[in-house]
N, C-alpha and C positions, 0 to 999 in steps of 0.2 A: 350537440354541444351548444350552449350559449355563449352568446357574445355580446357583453357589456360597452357601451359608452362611456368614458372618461368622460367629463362634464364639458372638460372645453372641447374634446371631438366631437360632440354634442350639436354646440354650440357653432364649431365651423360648419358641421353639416348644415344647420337650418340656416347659415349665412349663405351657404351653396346653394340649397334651394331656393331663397329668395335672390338671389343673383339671378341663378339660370330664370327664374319664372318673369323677373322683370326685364330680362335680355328678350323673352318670345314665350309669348303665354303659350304654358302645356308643356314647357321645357323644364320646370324644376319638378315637374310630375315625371317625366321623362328620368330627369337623373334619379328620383328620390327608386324608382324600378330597379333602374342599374345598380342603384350600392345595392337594393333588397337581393337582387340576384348573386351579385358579388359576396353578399351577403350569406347566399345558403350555398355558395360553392366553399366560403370559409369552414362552414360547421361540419360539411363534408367529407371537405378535404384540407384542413387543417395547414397540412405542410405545405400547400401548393404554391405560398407567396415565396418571393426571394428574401433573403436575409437583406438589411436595411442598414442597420449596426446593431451588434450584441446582440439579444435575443428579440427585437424588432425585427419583425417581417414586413414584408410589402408587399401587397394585392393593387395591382396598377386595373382599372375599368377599361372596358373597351370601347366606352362610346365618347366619351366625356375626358376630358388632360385633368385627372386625378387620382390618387393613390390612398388606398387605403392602410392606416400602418396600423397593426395589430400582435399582440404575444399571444402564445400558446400557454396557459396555465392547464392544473392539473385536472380541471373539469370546465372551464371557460377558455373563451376566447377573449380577452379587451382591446378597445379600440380604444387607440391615443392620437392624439392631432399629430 
């Protein structure tokens, strides 16, 4: 299954990674792993986040205090800020 970017999830994503990289170099490479990872546990396993509201899920990361919020469509996955 793919899983598309909404433009402003996008857009906070490369805000995250340039945050973490200027807090300690090699830490927005660090995070940008974790969503990849988070990432092919979505396409996966689809259902695994908790409900958010409505048909927003939630894929919380394990390394990093950030959540992924994403729907299930009928051949994708989208991610929304």
């Amino acid at each position: 299954m793919k899983v598309i970017f909404e433009d402003l999830a996008s857009e906070e994503y490369n805000d995250a990674v340039d945050y973490y990289e200027f807090q300690v170099d090699g830490l927005g490479t660090r995070f940008k792993k974790e969503v990849k990872r988070a990432l092919r546990m979505l396409k996966r396993f689809p259902q695994i986040g908790g409900i958010e509201e409505g048909d927003v899920r939630r894929y919380l990361l394990h390394i990093f205090p950030y959540k992924l919020l994403y729907s299930i469509e009928k051949d994708y996955i989208t991610s929304s800020p």
